[in-house]
C-alpha positions as CSV (number, residue, x, y, z in Angstrom):
1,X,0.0,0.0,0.0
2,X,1.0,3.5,-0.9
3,X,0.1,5.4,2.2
4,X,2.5,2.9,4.2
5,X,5.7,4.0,2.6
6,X,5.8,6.9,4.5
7,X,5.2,5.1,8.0
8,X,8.0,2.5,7.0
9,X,10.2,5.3,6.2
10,X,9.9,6.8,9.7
11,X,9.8,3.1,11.3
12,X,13.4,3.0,9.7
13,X,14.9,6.0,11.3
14,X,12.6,5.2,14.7
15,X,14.8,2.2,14.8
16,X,18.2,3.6,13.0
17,X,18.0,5.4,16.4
18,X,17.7,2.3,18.6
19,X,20.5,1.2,16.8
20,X,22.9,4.0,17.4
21,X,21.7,4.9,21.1
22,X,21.3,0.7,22.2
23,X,25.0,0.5,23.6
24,X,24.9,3.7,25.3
25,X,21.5,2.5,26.8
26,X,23.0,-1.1,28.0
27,X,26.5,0.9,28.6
28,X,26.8,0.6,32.7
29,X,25.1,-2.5,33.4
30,X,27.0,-4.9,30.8
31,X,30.4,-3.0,31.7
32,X,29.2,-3.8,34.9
33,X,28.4,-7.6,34.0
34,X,31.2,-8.3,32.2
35,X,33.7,-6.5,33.9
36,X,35.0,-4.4,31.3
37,X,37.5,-1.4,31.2
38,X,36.3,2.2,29.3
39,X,38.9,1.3,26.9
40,X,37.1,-2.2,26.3
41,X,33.8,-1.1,26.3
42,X,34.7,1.5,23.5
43,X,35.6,-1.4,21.0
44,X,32.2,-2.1,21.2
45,X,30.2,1.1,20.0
46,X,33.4,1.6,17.4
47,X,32.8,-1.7,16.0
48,X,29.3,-1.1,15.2
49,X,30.1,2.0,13.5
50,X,33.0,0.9,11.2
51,X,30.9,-2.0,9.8
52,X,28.5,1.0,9.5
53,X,31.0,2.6,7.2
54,X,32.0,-0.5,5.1
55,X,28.2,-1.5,4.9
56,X,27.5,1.8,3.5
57,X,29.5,1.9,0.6
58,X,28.1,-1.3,-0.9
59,X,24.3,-0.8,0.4
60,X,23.4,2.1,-1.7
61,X,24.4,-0.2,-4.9
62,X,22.5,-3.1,-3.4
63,X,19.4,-1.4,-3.2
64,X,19.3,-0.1,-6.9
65,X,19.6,-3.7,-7.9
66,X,17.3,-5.3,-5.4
67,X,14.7,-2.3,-4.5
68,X,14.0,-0.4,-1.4
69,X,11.5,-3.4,-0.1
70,X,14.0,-6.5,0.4
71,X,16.6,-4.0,1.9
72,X,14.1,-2.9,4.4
73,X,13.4,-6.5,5.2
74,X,16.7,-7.4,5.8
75,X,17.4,-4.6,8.2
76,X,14.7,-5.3,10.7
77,X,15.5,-9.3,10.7
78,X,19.2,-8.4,11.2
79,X,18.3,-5.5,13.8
80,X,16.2,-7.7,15.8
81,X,18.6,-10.6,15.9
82,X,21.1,-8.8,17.3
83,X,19.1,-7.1,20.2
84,X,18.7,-10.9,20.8
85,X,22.2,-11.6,20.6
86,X,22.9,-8.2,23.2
87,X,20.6,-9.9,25.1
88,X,21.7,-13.3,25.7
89,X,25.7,-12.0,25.8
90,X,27.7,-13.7,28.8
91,X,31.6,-12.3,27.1
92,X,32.3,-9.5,24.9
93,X,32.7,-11.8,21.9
94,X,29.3,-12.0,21.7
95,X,28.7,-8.2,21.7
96,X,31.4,-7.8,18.7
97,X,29.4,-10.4,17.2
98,X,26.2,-8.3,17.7
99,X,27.7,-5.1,17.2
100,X,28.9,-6.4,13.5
101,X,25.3,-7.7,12.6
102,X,23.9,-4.5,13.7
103,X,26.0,-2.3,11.8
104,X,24.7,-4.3,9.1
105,X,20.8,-4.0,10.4
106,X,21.5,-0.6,10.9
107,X,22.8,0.8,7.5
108,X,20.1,-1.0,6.0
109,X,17.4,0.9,7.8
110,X,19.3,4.0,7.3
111,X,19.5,3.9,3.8
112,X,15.8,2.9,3.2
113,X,14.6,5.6,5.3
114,X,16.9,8.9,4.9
115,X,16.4,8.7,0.8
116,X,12.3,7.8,0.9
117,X,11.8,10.7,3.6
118,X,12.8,13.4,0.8
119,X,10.9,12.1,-1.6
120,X,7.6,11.5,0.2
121,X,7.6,14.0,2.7
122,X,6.4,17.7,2.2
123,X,5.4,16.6,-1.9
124,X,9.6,16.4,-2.2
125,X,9.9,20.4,-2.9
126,X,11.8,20.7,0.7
127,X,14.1,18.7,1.5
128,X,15.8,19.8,4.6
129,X,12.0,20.6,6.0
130,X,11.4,17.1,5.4
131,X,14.4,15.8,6.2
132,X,14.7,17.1,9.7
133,X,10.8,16.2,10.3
134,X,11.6,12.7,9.1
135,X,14.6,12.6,11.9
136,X,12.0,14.0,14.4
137,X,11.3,10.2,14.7
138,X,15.0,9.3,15.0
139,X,15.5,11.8,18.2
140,X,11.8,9.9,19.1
141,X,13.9,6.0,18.6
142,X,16.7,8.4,21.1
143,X,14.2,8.5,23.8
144,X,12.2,5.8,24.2
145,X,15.0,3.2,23.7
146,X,16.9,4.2,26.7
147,X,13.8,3.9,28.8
148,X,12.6,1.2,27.7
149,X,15.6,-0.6,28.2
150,X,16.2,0.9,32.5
151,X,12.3,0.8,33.2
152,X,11.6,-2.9,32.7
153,X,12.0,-5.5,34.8
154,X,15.7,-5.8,33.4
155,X,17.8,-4.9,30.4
156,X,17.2,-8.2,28.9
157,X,13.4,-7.8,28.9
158,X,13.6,-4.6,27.5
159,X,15.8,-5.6,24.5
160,X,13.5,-8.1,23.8
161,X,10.7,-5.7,23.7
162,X,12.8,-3.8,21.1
163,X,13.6,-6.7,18.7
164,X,9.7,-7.4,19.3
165,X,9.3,-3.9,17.8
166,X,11.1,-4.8,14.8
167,X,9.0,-7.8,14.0
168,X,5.7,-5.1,14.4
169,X,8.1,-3.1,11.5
170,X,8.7,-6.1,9.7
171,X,5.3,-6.8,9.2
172,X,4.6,-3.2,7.9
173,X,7.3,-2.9,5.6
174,X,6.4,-6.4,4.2
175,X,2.8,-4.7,3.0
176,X,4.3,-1.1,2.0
177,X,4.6,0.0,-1.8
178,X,8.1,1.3,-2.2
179,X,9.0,3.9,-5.1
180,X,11.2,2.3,-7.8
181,X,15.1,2.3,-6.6
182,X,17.0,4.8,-8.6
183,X,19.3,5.8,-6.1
184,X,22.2,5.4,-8.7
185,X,25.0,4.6,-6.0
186,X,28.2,3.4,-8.0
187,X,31.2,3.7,-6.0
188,X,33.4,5.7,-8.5
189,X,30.4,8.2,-8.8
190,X,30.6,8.5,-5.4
191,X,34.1,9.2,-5.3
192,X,34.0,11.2,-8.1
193,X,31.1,13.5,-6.2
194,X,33.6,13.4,-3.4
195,X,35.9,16.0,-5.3
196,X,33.4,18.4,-5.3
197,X,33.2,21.2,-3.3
198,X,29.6,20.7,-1.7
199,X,29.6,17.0,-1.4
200,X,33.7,17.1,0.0
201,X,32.4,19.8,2.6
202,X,29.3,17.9,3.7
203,X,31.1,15.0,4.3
204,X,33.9,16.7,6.2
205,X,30.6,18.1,8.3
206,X,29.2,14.8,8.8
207,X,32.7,13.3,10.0
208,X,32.5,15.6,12.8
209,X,28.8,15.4,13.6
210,X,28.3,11.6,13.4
211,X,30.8,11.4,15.8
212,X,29.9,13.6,18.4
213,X,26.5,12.4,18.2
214,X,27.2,9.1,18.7
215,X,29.5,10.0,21.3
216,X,26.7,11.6,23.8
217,X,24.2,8.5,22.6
218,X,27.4,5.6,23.8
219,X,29.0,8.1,26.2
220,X,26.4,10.4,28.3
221,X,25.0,7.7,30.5
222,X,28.4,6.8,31.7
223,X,29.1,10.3,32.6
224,X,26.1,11.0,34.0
225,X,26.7,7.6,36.1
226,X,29.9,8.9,37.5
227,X,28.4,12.1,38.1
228,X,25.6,10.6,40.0
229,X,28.0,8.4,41.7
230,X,30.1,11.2,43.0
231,X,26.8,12.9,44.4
232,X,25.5,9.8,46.2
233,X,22.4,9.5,44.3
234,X,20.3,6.2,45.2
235,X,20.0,4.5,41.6
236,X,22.6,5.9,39.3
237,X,22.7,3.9,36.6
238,X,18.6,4.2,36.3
239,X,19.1,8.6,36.8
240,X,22.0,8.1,34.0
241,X,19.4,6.5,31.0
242,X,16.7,8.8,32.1
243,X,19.0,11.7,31.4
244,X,20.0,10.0,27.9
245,X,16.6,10.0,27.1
246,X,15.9,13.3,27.7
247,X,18.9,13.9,25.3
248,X,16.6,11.8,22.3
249,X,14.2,14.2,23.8
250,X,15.8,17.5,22.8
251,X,16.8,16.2,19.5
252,X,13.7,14.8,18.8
253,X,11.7,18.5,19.8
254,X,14.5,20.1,18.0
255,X,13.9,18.5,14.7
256,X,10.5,18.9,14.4
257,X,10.9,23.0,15.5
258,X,13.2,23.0,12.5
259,X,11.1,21.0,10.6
260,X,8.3,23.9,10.9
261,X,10.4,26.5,9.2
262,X,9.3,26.4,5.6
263,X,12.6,27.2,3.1
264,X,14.9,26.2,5.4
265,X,17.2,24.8,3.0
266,X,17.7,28.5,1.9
267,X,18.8,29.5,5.7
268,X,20.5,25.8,6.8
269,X,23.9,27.4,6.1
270,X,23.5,30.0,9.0
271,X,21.7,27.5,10.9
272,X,24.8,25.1,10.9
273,X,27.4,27.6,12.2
274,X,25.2,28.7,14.9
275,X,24.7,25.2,16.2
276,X,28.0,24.3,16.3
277,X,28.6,27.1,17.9
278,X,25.8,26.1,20.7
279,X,27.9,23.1,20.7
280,X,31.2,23.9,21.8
281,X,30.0,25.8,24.9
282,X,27.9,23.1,25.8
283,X,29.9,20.2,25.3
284,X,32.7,22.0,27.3
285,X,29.4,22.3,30.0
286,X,29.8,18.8,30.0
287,X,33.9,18.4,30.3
288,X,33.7,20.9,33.0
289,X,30.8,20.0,34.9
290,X,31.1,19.1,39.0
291,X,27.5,18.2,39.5
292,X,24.5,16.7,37.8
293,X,22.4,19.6,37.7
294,X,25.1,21.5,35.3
295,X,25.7,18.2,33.1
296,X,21.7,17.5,32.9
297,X,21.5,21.5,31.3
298,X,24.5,20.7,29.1
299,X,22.9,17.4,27.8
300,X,19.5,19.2,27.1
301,X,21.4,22.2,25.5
302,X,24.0,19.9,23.3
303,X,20.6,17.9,22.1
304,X,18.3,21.1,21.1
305,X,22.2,22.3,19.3
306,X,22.4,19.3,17.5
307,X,18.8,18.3,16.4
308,X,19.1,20.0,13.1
309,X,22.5,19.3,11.8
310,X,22.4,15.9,10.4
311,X,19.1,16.4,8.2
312,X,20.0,20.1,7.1
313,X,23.3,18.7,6.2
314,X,21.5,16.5,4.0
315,X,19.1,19.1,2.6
316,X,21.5,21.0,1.6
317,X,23.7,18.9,-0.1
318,X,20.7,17.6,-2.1
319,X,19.3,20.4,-2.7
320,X,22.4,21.2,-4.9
321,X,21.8,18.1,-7.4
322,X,19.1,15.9,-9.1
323,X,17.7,13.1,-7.1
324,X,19.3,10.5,-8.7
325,X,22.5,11.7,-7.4
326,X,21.3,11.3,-3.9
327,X,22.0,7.8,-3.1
328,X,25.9,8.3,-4.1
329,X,26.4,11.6,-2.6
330,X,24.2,10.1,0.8
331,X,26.1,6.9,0.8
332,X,29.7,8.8,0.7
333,X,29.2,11.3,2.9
334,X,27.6,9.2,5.7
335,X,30.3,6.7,5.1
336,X,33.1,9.1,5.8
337,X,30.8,10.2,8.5
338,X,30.4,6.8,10.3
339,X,34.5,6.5,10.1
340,X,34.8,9.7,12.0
341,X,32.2,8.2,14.8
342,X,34.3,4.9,15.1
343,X,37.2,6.8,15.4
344,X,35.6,9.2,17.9
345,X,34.8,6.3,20.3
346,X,37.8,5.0,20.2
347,X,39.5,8.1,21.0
348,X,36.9,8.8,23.8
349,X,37.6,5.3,25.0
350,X,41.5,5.7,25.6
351,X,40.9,9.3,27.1
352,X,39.1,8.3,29.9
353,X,41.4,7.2,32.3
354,X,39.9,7.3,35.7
355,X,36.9,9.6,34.7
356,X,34.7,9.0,30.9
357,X,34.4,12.9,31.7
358,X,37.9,13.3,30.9
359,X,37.5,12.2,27.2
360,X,34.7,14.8,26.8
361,X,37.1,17.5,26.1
362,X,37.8,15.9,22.6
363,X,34.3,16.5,22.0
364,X,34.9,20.0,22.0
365,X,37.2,20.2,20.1
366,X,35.2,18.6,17.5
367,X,32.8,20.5,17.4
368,X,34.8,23.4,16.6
369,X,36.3,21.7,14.0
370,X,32.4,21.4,12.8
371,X,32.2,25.4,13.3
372,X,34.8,25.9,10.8
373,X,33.6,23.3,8.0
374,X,30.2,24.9,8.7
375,X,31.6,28.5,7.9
376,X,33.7,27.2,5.0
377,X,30.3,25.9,3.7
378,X,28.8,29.1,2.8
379,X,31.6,29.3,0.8
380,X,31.5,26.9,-1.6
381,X,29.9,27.4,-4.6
382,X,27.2,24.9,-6.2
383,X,28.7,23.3,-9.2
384,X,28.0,23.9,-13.3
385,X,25.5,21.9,-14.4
C-alpha cells in the first residue's frame, strides 16, 4: 500500500536510532556484567560503527539492484537478531558479534529511510524541512530506547521488547509500496562526487557530527553515572538512562521545531554555524561539569544544538543536485561520517582514564572543528550543471 511507505520510512529511522543509542542505553550495566575497562567497552560502540562505514559503501548499490522493499526486510530481521544476541551476551565476543550484525541491520534501515523521507515527505519540494521532520522520529527512537531498556523488569526484557518492535516493523514494511530504486549509487560516482566542493564539505561536516553524536548517545550515561556516583544519588545507573533520554528528547523536539520552518534549506547554512557554535559551549558544560544539575542542562542544551544538523546537512547537499544523485552523494558522505564516529569512540575510550568525563574535552574540540567546515560551507559554490 502507498500510504505505508511513508510510515516505514519513519519506522526505519525510529529504529536507525535504537540502533545507534542501544549500547549507550546497556553501557553501565554490561560494563558492569562483564567487567570491562572504558577502553574495552569503547571497542564495542566503534565496531558497530565501522561496519557501518564498510556497509554503507556497498548498500546504496544493493538497493538499486534489489529495491528499497528487500533492503528494508533485511534490516529489521538483522536489527532484531542482534538485540537478541545483546541480550543473551555472557563475554564480549558475543557483543562484537552483535555489534557487526547491527552495523549491518542498521545501515540498512538507514539507507531505506533517509532517501524515501525526501521524496515523500512535504510533496519532495523541501528537502531539509522534510528531512529534519523525518529525523523527528530518530530523536523519538533516542528516547524511548533508553527507557525502555532501564524501566523494565531488566535490560534483557527490555531488549526483547525492542527486537519485538522490529517484527511489528517487519510486518509493515512487508505490506508497504516502495518507489522504484533509482538511487544510482556506484562507487566511482561516489568518489567522483567526493571531489566536489559541496559533497567534500558535507562530508567533512558529517565526519564531525556523526561522531559527536554518537559520542553523547554511547557516552552520556556513563558520565552522568559517574556524576551521579560522586553525588551519592540512590540508583545511578537508572538517573544516568533517564538523562540519555531526555537527550533523544531535545533532539527529537528540536527537529521537528526546525522541521516547521518552511525554506529552510535556503537558511541551513547560518543555521549550521550557529549550532555548532551552541555546541562547543555546551559540550565544554559537560567536560567541566562538577555536578549533575550543570551536566543535565548541558545534555538538554548539546541535544536542542544538534537536532538539526544531520538532516540540514543532507538538505543542503541535495538540494544542490538531481535526485538520482542522492544515493551516491548520501552513501559517501555518511560513510566518511560513520568512520569519523568509530574513530571518535575509540579516542573517547583511551581518554578516559579514571573519569569518561575526561575524554569529553575531545568533543569540543570537534565541534569546533564542525564550526569551521560549517563557515567554510557558505563558501562553496554549487557546481556547473
Amino acid at each position: 500500500m502507498q500510504k505505508m511507505t511513508p510510515i516505514v520510512a519513519l519506522s526505519c529511522v525510529f529504529m536507525l536510532a535504537c540502533c545507534f543509542v542501544i549500547f549507550g542505553a546497556t553501557a553501565n550495566d554490561l560494563v558492569a556484567k562483564l567487567g570491562l575497562t572504558d577502553k574495552q567497552w569503547s571497542l564495542v560502540p566503534a565496531l558497530f560503527l565501522y561496519t557501518a562505514c564498510i556497509v554503507q559503501f556497498f548498500i546504496g548499490a544493493i538497493t538499486d539492484k534489489v529495491g528499497h522493499k528487500p533492503v528494508a526486510i533485511i534490516g529489521f530481521i538483522v536489527t532484531a537478531a542482534s538485540m537478541f544476541l545483546i541480550t543473551g551476551a555472557n563475554n564480549v565476543s558475543m557483543l562484537y558479534i552483535a555489534a557487526f550484525c547491527l552495523g549491518i541491520g542498521a545501515m540498512s534501515l538507514n539507507t531505506v529511510g533517509n532517501t524515501i523521507i525526501p521524496q515523500v515527505l512535504f510533496d519532495g519540494n523541501d528537502p531539509a524541512r522534510a528531512s529534519n521532520f523525518g529525523n523527528g522520529f530518530f530523536g523519538l527512537g533516542l528516547m524511548v530506547t533508553p527507557l525502555i531498556i532501564k524501566y523494565t523488569p531488566s535490560i534483557q526484557t527490555g531488549l526483547i521488547i525492542l527486537a519485538s518492535m522490529n517484527v511489528l516493523f517487519l510486518i509493515l514494511a512487508l505490506t508497504a509500496e516502495y518507489p522504484k530504486a533509482q538511487l544510482g549509487y556506484k562507487f566511482k560516482t561516489a568518489l567522483s562526487l567526493l571531489g566536489q566542493g559541496p559533497v567534500l564539505i558535507a562530508a567533512l561536516a558529517l565526519l564531525c557530527y556523526v561522531g559527536l553524536e554518537n559520542s553523547m548517545s554511547n557516552w552520556t550515561s556513563r558520565l552522568m553515572n559517574e556524576l551521579y556516583t560522586t553525588s551519592g544519588a540512590v540508583d545511578p545507573a537508572k538517573s544516568a538512562a533517564t538523562i540519555l533520554s531526555v537527550f533523544g528528547l531535545s533532539i527529537m523536539i528540536g527537529r521537528f521545531i526546525a522541521s516547521a520552518i518552511k525554506n529552510l534549506t535556503a537558511i541551513g547554512i547560518k543555521l549550521l554555524a550557529v549550532a555548532s557554535a551552541i555546541s562547543i559551549v555546551t559540550l565544554l558544560s559537560l567536560y567541566m561539569a562538577k555536578s549533575p544539575a550543570l551536566a543535565i542542562v548541558a545534555v538538554i542544551l548539546t541535544g536542542f544544538a544538534f537536532a538539526p544538523v544531520f538532516p540540514t546537512v543532507l538538505g543542503v547537499t541535495f538540494s544542490q543536485y538531481e535526485p538520482q544523485y542522492y544515493g551516491s552523494i548520501f552513501g559517501i558522505i555518511f560513510a566518511v561520517g560513520l568512520f569519523g564516529g568509530g574513530l571518535l569512540q575509540n579516542v573517547i575510550g583511551s581518554m578516559a582514564g579514571e573519569t569518561v568525563q575526561s575524554g569529553f574535552i575531545v568533543l569540543t574540540i570537534t565541534a569546533a572543528a564542525m564550526l569551521v567546515v560549517a563557515l567554510l560551507m557558505g563558501k562553496v559554490k554549487k557546481p556547473a550543471s
